[in-house]
C-alpha positions in Angstrom: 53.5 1.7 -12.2 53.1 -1.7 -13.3 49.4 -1.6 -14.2 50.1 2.1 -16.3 52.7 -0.1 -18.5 50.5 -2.9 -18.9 47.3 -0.4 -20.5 49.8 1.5 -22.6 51.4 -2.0 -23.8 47.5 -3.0 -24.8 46.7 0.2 -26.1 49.9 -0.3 -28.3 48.8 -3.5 -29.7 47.8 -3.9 -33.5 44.7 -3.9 -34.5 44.8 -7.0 -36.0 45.8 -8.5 -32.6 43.0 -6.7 -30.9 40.4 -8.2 -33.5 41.7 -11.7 -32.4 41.3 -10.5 -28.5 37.7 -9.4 -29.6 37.2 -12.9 -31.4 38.4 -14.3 -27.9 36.2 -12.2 -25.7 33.3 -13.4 -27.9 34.0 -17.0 -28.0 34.3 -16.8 -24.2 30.6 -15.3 -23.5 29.1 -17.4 -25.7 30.8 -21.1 -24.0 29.9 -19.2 -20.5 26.1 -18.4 -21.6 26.0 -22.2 -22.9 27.4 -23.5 -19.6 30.8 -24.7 -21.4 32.7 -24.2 -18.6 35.8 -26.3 -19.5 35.7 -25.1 -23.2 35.5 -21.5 -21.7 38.7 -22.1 -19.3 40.9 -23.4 -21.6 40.0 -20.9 -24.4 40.8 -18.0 -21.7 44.0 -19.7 -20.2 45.5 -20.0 -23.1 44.8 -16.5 -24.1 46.1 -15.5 -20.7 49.3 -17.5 -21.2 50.5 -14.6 -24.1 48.3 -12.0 -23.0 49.1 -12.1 -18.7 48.1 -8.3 -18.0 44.6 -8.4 -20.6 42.3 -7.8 -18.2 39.0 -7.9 -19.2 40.5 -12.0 -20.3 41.4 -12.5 -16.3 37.4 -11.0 -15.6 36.1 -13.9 -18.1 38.0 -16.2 -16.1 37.1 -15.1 -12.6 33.3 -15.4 -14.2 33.9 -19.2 -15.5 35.3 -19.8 -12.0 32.4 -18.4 -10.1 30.2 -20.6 -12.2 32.6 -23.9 -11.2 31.1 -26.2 -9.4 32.2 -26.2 -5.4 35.8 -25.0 -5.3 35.7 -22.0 -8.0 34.6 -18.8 -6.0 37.7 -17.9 -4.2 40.0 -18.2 -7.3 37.1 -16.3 -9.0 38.1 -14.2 -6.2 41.5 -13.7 -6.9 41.3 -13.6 -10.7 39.0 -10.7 -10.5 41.1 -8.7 -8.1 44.3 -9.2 -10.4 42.3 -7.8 -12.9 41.0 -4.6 -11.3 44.7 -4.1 -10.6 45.2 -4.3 -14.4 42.6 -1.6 -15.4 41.7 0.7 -12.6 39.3 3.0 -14.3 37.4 -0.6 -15.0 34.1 -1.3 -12.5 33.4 -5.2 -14.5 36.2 -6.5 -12.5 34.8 -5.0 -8.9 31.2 -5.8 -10.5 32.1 -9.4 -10.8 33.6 -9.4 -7.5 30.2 -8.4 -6.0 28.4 -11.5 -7.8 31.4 -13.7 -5.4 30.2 -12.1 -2.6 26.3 -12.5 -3.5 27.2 -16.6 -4.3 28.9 -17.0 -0.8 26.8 -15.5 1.4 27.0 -14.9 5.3 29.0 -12.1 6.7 31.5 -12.5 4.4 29.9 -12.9 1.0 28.1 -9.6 2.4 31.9 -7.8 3.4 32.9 -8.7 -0.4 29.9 -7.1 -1.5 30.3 -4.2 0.1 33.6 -3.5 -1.1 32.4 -4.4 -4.8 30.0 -2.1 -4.5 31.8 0.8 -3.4 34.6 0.2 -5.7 31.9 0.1 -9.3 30.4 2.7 -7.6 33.8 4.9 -7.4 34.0 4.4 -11.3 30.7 4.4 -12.5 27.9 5.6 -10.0 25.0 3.8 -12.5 27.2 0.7 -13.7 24.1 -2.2 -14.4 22.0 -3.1 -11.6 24.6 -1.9 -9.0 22.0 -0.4 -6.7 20.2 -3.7 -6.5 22.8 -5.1 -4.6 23.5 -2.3 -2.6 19.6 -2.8 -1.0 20.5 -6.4 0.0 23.5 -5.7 2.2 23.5 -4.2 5.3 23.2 -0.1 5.7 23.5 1.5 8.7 23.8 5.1 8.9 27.8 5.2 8.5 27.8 3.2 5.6 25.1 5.2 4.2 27.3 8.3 4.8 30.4 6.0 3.7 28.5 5.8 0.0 27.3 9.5 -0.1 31.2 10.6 0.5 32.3 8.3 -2.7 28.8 9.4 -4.9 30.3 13.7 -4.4 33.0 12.5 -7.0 30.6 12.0 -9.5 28.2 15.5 -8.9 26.6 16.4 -11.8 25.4 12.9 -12.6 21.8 12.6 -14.0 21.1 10.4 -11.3 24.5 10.0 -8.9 23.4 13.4 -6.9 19.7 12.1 -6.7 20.5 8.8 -4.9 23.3 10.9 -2.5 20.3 12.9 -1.3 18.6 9.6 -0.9 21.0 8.2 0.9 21.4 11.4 3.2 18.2 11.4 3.9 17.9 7.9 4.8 21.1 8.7 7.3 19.2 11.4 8.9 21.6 13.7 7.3 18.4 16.1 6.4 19.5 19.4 6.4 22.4 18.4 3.8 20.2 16.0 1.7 17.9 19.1 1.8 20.6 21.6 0.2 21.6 19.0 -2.6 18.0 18.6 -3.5 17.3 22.6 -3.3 20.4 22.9 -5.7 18.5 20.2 -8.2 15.4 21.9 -8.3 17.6 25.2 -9.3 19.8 24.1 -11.6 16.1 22.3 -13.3 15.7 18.7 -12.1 12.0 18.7 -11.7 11.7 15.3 -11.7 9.1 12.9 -9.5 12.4 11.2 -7.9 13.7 14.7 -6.9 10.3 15.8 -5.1 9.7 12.6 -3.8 13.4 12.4 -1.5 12.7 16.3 -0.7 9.7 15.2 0.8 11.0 12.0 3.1 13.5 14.0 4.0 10.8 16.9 5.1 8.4 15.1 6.6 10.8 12.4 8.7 12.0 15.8 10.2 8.7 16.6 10.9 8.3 19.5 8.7 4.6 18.6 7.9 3.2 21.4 5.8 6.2 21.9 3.3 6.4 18.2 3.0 3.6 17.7 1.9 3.8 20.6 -0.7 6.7 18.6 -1.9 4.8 14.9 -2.2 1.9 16.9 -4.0 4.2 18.2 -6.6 6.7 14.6 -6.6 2.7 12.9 -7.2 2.2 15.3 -9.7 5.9 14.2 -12.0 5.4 10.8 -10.7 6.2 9.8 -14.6 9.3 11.3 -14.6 10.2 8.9 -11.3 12.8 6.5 -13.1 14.1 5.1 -9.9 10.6 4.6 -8.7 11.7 6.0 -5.5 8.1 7.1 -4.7 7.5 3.2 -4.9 10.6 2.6 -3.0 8.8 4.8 -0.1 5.4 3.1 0.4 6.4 -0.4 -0.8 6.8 -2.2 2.8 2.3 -1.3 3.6 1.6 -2.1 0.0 -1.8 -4.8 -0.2 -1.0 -7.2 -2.2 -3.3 -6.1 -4.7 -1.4 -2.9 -4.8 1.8 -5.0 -5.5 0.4 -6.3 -8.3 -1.2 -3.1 -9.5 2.2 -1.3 -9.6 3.7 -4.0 -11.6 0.8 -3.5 -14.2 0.9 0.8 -14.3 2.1 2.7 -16.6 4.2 5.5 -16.0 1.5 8.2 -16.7 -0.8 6.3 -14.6 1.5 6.4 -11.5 0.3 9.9 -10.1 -3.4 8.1 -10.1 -2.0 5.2 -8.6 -0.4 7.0 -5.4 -3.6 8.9 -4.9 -5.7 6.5 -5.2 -2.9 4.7 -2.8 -3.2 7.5 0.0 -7.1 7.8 -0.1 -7.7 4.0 0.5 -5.7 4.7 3.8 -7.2 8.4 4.7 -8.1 8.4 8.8 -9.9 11.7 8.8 -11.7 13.4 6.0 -13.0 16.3 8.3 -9.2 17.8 8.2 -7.1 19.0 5.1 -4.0 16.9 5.1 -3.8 13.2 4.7 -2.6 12.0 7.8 -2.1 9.1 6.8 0.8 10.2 4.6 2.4 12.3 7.2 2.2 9.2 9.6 3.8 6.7 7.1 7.0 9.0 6.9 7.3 9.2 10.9 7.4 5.0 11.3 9.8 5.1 8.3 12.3 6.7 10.1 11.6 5.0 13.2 11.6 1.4 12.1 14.5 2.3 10.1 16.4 3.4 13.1 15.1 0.5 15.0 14.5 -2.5 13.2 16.8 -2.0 10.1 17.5 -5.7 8.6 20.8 -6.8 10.1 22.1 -9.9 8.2 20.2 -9.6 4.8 22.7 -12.4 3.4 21.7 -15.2 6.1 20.7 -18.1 4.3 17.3 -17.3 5.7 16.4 -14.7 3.7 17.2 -16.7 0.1 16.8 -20.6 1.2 13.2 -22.3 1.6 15.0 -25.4 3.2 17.0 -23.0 6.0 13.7 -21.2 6.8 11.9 -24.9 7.3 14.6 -25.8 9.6 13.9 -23.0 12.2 11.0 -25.2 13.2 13.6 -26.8 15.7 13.7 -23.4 17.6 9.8 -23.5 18.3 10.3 -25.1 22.0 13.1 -22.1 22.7 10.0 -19.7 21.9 7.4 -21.9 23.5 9.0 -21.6 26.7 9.8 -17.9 27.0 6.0 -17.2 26.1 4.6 -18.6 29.2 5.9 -15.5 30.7 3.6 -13.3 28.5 0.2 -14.3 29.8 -3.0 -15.0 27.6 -2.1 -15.2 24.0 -4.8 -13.0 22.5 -7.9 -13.8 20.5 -8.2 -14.3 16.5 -7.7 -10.9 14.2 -10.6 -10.6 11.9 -10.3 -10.8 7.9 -8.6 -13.6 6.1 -5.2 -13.5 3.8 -4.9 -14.4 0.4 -2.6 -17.3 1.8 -4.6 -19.2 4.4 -6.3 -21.0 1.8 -2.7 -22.1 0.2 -1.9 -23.1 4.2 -5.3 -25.0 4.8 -4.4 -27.2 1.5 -0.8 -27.6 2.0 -1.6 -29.5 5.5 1.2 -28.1 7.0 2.1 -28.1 11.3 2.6 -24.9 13.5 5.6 -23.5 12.9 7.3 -20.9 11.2 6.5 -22.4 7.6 3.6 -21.6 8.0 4.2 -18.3 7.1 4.7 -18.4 3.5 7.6 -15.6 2.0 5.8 -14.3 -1.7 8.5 -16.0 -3.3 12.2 -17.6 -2.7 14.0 -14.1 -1.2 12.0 -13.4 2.0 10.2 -10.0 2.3 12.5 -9.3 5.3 15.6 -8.8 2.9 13.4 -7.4 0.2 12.1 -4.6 2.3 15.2 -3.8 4.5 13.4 -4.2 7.5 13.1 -7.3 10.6 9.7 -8.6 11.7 8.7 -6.0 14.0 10.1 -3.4 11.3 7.7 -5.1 8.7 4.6 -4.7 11.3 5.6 -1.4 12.8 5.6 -0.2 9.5 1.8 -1.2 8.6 0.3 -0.5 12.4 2.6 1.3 14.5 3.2 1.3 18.2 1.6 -2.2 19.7 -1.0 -1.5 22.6 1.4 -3.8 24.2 5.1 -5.0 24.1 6.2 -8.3 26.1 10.4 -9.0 25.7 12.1 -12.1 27.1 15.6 -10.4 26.5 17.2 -13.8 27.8 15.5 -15.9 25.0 15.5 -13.0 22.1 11.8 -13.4 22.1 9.1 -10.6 21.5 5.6 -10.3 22.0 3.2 -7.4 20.0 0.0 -6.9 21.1 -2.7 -5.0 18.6 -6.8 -4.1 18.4 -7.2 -4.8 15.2 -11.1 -4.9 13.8 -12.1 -4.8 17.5 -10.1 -7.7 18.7 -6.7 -7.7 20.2 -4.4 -10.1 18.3 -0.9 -11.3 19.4 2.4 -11.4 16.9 5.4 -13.4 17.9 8.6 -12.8 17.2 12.2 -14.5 17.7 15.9 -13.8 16.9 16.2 -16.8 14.4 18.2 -16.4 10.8 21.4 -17.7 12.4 22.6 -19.9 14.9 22.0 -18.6 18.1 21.1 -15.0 16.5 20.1 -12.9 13.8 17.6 -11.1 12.5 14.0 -10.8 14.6 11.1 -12.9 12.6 8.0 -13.5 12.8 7.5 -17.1 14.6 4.3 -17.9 15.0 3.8 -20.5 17.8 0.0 -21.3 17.5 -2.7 -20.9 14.2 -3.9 -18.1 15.8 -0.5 -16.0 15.7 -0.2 -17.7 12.1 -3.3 -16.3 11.3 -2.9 -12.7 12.8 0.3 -13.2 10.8 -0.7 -13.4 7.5 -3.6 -10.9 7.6 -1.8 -8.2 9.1 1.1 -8.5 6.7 -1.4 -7.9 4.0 -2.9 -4.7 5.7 -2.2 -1.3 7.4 -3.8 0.5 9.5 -3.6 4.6 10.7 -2.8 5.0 14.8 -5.4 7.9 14.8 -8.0 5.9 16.9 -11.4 6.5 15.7 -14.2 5.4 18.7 -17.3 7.5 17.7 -20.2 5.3 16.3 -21.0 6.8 13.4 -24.5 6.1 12.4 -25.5 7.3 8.8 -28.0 7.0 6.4 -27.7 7.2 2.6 -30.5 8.6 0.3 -30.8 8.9 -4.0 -32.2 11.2 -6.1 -32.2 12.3 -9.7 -30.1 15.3 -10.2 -30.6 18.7 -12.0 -28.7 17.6 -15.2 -28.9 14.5 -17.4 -26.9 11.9 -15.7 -26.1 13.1 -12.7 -27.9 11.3 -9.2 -27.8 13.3 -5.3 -26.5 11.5 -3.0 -27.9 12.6 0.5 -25.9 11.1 3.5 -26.9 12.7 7.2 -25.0 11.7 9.8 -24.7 11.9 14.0 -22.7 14.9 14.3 -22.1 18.6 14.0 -19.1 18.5 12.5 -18.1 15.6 9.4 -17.3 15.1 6.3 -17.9 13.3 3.6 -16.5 12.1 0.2 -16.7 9.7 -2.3 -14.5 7.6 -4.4 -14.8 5.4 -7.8 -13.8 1.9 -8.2 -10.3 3.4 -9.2 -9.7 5.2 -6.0 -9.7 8.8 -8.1 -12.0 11.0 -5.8 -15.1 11.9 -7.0 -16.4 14.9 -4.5 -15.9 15.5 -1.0 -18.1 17.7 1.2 -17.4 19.0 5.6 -19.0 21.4 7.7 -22.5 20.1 8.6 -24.3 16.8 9.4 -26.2 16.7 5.9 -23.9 15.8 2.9 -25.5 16.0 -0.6 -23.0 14.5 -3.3 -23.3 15.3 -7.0 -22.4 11.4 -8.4 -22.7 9.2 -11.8 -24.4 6.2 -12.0 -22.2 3.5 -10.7 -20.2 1.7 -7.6 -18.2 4.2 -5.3 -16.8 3.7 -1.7 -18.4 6.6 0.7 -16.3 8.0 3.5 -18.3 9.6 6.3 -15.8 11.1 9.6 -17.0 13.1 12.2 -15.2 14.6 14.7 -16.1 15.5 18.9 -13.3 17.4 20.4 -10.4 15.0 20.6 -12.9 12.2 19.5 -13.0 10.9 15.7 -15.6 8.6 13.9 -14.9 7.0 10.7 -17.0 5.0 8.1 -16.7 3.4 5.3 -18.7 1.3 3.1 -19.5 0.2 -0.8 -22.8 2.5 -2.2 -24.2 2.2 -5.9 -25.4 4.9 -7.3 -28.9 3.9 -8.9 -29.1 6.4 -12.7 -33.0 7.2 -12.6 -33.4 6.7 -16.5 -35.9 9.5 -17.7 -38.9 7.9 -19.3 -38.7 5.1 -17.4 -40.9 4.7 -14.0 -38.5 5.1 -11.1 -38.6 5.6 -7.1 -36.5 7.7 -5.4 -35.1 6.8 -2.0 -37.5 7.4 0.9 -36.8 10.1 3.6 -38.9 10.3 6.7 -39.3 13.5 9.5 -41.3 15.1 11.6 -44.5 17.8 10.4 -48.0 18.5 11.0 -48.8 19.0 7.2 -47.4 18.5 3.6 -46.0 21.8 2.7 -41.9 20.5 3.4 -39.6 20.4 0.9 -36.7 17.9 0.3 -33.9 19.1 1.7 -36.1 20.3 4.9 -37.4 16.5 5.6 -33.4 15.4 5.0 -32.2 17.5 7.4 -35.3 16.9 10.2 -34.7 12.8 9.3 -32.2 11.3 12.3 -29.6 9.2 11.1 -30.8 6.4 13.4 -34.7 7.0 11.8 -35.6 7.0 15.5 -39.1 8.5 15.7 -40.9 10.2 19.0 -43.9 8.5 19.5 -47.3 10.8 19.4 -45.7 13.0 16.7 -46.7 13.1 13.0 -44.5 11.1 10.6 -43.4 13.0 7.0 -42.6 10.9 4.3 -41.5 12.1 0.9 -39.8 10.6 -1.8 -40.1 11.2 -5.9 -41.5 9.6 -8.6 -40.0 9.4 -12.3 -41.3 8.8 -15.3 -45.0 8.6 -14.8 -47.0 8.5 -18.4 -48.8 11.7 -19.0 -52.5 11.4 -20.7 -54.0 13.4 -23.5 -55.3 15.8 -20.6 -51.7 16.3 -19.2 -52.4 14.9 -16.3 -50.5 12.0 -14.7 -52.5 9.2 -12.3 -50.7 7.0 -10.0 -51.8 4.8 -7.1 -48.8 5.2 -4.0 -49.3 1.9 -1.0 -46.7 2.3 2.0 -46.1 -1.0 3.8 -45.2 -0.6 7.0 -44.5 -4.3 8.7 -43.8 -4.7 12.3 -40.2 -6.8 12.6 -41.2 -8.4 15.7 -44.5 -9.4 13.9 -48.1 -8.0 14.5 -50.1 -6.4 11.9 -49.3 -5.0 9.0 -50.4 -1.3 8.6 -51.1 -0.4 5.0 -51.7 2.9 3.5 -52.8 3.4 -0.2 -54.0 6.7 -1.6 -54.5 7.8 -5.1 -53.4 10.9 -7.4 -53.7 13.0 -9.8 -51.0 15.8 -11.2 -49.8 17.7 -13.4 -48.2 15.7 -15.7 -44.4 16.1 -15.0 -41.0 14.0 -15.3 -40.6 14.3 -11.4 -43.3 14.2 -9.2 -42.8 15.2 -5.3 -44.7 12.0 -3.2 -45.6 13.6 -0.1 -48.1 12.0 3.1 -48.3 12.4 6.7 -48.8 9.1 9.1 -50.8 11.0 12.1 -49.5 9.2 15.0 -52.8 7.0 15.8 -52.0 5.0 13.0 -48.5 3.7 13.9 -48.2 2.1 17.3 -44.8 2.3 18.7 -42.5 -0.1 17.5 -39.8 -1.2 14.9 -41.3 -1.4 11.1 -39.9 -2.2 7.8 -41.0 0.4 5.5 -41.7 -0.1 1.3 -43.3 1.7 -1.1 -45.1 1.1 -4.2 -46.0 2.9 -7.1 -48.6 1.9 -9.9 -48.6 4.3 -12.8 -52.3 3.6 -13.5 -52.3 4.7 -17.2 -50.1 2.5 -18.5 -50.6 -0.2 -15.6 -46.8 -0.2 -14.6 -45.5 -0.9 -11.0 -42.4 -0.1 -9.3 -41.3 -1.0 -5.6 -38.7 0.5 -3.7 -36.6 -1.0 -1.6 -36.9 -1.4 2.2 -36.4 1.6 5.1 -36.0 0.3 9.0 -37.6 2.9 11.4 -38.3 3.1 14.5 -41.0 4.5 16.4 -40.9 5.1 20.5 
């Protein structure tokens, strides 16, 4: 009762009287943005002493007393709460009241935050940058449900029924977050945001086919994402090149960006749906269920000085390690942050871990340090607990060596959140570099052996790619130095890929039952320039005379170019751009160089022709096999065009014969 007569007073008040509480308001911001805290007290106090109920005057106040030096946030506190009580429908007083909460820190900063939160959220479900505080408090699936329950007030909302079915989701609440997002797509929200929760919430339930239907179609609005909740998703695995990327894109670039995202991390080209995808969603839930961040306000997570002082715990981890046996070897690959160790000179402790910036990527991401690594590599071939000291050790093959991660209960006295502590420059290493990777748990232990040929294509500009592989069944498919995919091919051992000049990443899988293989590699794609004299790639098989085509010696050549000795060698290859005389005719002089690598003689092979005069001319020979002992050789060809006096040599081809 006594806050309804205070509004109607104010709301009774001239208008010249309001100008002057205007001029007041004003004043006030502009002493607080210049730090004139004393200026701004008295100007508000006095205000306050004729004006008791005015309460966006008692929010100023509670504002200049957060900023007070030492002794000003629980008055803060107290002003901000009186004036909530004076204008209900108001979410700046319960706003403010959050920024207390975020200054104090601990459990209690974090409890004042929480009711902040919920109370601007009751008013105003998209009141300023609300929903960044709500991701740095804790959420567990009750208070997850807790914010849902308040967000129903406000259905209808451009965005208030969107972040319910978020939050639903994210409290495993799918069949309801499914229903609200159904409704959206009815009533026309057919928005990134909106596809992109519909398909977490599909594929954490395991509904694999129609989630992925729904990430295809939340890729293909990923402009209309304003929350960036697509980001939100995949954030915690990002590279940090990727980081900075997204910072840099566009919003009608972010559909490429995702793709290109996805295909970097593809296990198995020889199936239809990205596993990798499907797999993300699956740890999402998991390592939210499991390793959810539990004290994102520890003064951890925002202070350099309190993460350096952890260093005193190293002897508590030291100890309980003993227990877990041989430590592990050294992870291949190297972080962008060693080198910013190696200089800084520091010791072995938890320090050396640098955080990106000031907030730790714990409380940026939500998740503890075995959430953070879970997410990128999944299940560790081996888990070692000391429950007694709060210690963990992860085991994980990565790049062929298995590498050990520590971690420790350590962002408060005697507790907390589980970290990464590395106890040796090995774990710090193993650290770093896996923190900046990610990795599929689809194991992949076929050798797959491959070679890549290039020729000129039918039409102008294009080059064949030919890549033969070890195995019935593969796949194959290319990508540009922007991830966008530039042809894929499966079905049979020879791939022939219709590619521009330029640099692409190749992707070869093959599959054996149960059993997966999986390359890839950097190729350039040579252009063959017409006019100019040019060499194709070499390809090599087995026949008795010269009548093969191209495609027949590619699909007789072995991946390995491992030859049976006492058989006939093909070779074929094209020439471009050979001059043509007045006769029409086109002369050339071919050498083949074939040098033993373990030394001995060097068996040389030169002929000389004349053909029709043509833009691509088919090199054919046969090596009978008393001219090439058994043995390893390096292969290269040259070409003189002998009427204009022009060479060309190709590069080198390693066979073996035997």
């Amino acid at each position: 009762m006594t806050a309804l007569v205070a509004c109607l007073a104010l709301s009774m008040l001239p208008q010249a009287a309001r100008s002057q509480d205007s001029g007041v308001y004003a004043r006030a911001e502009t002493l607080l943005r210049d730090s004139a805290l004393t200026d701004a007290r008295v100007l508000l106090e006095d205000h306050l002493k004729s004006h008791a109920t005015d309460a966006r005057a008692l929010t100023l106040l509670g504002r200049v007393y957060l900023d007070w030096p030492v002794v000003g946030r629980w008055r803060a506190l107290q002003l901000l709460r009186l004036a909530a009580e004076y204008a209900p429908d108001d979410p700046e007083p319960w706003y403010w009241k959050i920024r207390v909460g975020k200054f104090l820190g601990s459990a209690d900063g974090e409890a004042l935050m929480r009711s902040g939160i919920y109370g601007v959220l009751r008013r105003d479900p998209d009141y300023r940058d609300v929903w960044k505080y709500w991701d740095e408090i804790y959420r567990n699936p009750s208070r997850l449900r807790e914010v849902a329950a308040i967000l129903t007030a406000h259905a209808g909302h451009p965005t208030a029924d969107l972040r319910r079915a978020l939050l639903l989701t994210e409290a495993e609440e799918y069949a309801s977050a499914d229903s609200l997002l159904a409704a959206l797509v009815a009533q026309g929200r057919d928005d990134g945001g909106v596809w992109a929760v519909r398909a977490q919430a599909a594929l954490e339930v395991g509904k694999v086919d129609s989630g992925l239907v729904f990430y295809e179609r939340a890729l293909a609005r990923a402009a209309s994402d304003s929350l960036s909740l697509l980001w939100r998703q995949v954030a915690p695995i990002a590279w940090p090149y990727e980081d900075s990327l997204w910072n840099a894109t566009a919003p009608e670039g972010r559909g490429a960006f995702f793709r290109a995202f996805w295909a970097r991390r593809e296990p198995d080209l020889t199936t239809g749906p990205n596993e990798r995808v499907v797999e993300h969603f699956a740890r999402l839930r998991h390592a939210r269920a499991n390793y959810r961040l539990l004290h994102p306000q520890a003064s951890f997570h925002h202070s350099i000085a309190r993460r350096t002082v952890l260093s005193s715990q190293s002897g508590r981890v030291l100890d309980a390690l003993l227990d877990f046996g041989p430590p592990g070897g050294v992870i291949p690959g190297r972080s962008r942050l060693e080198d910013e160790i190696q200089r800084a000179g520091l010791g072995v402790d938890i320090r050396d871990l640098p955080e990106p910036d000031s907030v730790s990527r714990y409380r940026r991401y939500g998740f503890d340090g075995r959430g953070l690594i879970y997410l990128r590599f999944g299940e560790p071939a081996q888990r070692l607990i000391n429950h007694f000291a709060d210690v963990e050790a992860w085991d994980y093959e990565v790049g062929g060596v298995r590498g050990r991660l520590v971690f420790a209960r350590a962002t408060a006295d005697g507790g907390g959140d589980m970290i990464l502590f590395p106890t040796s420059r090995a774990e710090v290493h193993n650290a770093a570099v896996m923190l900046e990777q990610d990795a599929t748990s689809l194991a992949a232990d076929l050798r797959v052996v491959a070679w890549v040929a290039f020729f000129r294509g039918a039409l102008e500009g294009e080059q064949l790619v030919y890549v033969r592989v070890n195995a019935d069944t593969s796949a194959a498919a290319a990508w540009d130095e922007q991830w966008n995919e530039a042809q894929r091919t499966s079905g049979e051992a020879l791939h022939v890929l219709v590619l521009t000049r330029g640099v692409y990443t190749l992707g070869v899988d093959t599959r054996q039952g149960d059993r997966r293989g999986r390359l890839r590699a950097e190729i350039e794609v040579p252009t063959f320039w017409r006019g100019s004299l040019a060499l194709s790639s070499l390809l090599l098989g087995v026949a008795s005379d010269t009548a093969f085509t191209r495609d027949q010696v590619a699909a007789a050549m072995p991946p390995d170019r491992h030859f049976p000795a006492g058989a006939p060698l093909a070779l074929y290859s094209e020439v471009y751009g050979l001059s043509i005389d007045r006769d029409g005719r086109s002369r050339y002089g071919v050498t083949y160089a074939f040098e033993p690598t373990s030394g001995g003689r060097l068996l040389s092979l030169s002929f000389s022709r004349v053909v029709s005069g043509a833009d691509v001319v088919p090199e054919r020979v046969v090596v009978q096999p008393d001219r090439l002992p058994p043995g390893r050789y390096r292969l290269r060809v040259t070409v003189e065009d002998q009427v204009r006096r022009r060479f060309f040599q190709s590069t080198s081809v390693m066979l073996e014969v035997g």
